[in-house]
C-alpha positions as CSV (number, residue, x, y, z in Angstrom):
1,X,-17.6,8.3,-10.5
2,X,-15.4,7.6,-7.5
3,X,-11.6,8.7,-6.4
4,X,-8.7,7.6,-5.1
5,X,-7.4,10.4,-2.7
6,X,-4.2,10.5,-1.1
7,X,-3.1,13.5,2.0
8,X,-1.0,14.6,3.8
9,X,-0.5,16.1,7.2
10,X,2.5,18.1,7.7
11,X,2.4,17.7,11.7
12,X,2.6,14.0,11.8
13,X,4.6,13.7,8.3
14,X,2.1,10.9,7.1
15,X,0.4,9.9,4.5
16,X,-3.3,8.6,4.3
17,X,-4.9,6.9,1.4
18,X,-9.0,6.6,0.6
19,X,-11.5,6.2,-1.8
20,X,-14.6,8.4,-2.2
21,X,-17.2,10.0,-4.7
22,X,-16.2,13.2,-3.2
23,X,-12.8,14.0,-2.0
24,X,-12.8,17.8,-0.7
25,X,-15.9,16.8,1.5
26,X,-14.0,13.9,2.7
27,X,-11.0,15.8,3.3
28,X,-12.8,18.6,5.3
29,X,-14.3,15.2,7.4
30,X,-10.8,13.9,8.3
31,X,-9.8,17.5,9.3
32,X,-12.7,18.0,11.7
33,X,-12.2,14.3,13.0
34,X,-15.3,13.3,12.1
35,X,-13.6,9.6,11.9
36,X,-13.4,9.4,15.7
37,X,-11.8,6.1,15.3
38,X,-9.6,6.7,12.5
39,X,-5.8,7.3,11.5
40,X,-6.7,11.1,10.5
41,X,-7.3,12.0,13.8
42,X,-3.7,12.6,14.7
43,X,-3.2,15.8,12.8
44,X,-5.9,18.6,11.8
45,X,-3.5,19.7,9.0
46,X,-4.9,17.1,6.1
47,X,-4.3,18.5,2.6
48,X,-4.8,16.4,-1.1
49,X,-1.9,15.4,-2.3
50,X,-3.5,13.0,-5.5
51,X,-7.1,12.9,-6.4
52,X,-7.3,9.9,-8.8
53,X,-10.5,9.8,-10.7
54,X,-12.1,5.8,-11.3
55,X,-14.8,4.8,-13.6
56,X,-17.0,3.0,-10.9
57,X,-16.3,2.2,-6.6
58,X,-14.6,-1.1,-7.7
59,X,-11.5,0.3,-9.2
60,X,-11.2,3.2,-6.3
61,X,-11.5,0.8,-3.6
62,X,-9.2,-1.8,-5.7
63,X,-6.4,0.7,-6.2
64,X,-7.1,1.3,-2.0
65,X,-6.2,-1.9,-1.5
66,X,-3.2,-1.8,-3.5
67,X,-1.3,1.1,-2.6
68,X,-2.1,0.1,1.6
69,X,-0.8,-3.3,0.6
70,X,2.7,-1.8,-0.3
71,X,2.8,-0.1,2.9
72,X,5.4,2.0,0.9
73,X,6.1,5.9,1.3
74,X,8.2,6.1,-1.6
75,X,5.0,4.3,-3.6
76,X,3.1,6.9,-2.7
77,X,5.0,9.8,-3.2
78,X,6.2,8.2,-6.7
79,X,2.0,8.0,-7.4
80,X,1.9,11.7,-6.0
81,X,4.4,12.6,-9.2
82,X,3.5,10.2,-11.5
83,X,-0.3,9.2,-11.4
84,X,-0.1,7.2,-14.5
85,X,0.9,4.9,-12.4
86,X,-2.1,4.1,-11.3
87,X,-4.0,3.6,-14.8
88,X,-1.1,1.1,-15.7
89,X,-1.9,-0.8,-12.2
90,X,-5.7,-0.5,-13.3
91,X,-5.1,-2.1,-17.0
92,X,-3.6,-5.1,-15.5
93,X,-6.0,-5.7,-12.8
């Protein structure tokens, strides 16, 4: 089982979007920087937002890819409200 996550850091005002097996240890990594080289580092203030749930890696990492390739806030925030969303984009894949 893997997830799409999506936070949010209220300093910066951004959005980040990953894929893991475990999303509250991999939010706790972005908020001790433990990505040295990463986005996250900008803000200590990372909260979920979305945790999506996938049947396998694939579909995480495909729906990744997706939502980055919009490069949209109003995307996400319109996934944040309506994660349903993201099943429909994962039925037509």
């Amino acid at each position: 089982m893997h997830f799409l996550y999506i936070i949010h850091s209220a300093k910066i005002d951004r959005y980040y979007v990953g894929e893991t097996a475990d999303a509250e240890f991999r939010l706790n990594l972005h908020n001790q920087h433990y990505f040295s080289q990463s986005f996250t580092k900008a803000a200590k203030d990372w909260e979920l937002k979305l945790i999506f749930k996938t049947s396998n890696r694939e579909d995480a990492l495909f729906l990744e890819k997706f939502v980055k390739r919009m490069k949209s806030r109003v995307f996400i925030e319109k996934i944040i409200n309506k994660p349903e969303i993201l099943s429909d984009i994962l039925s037509k894949k």
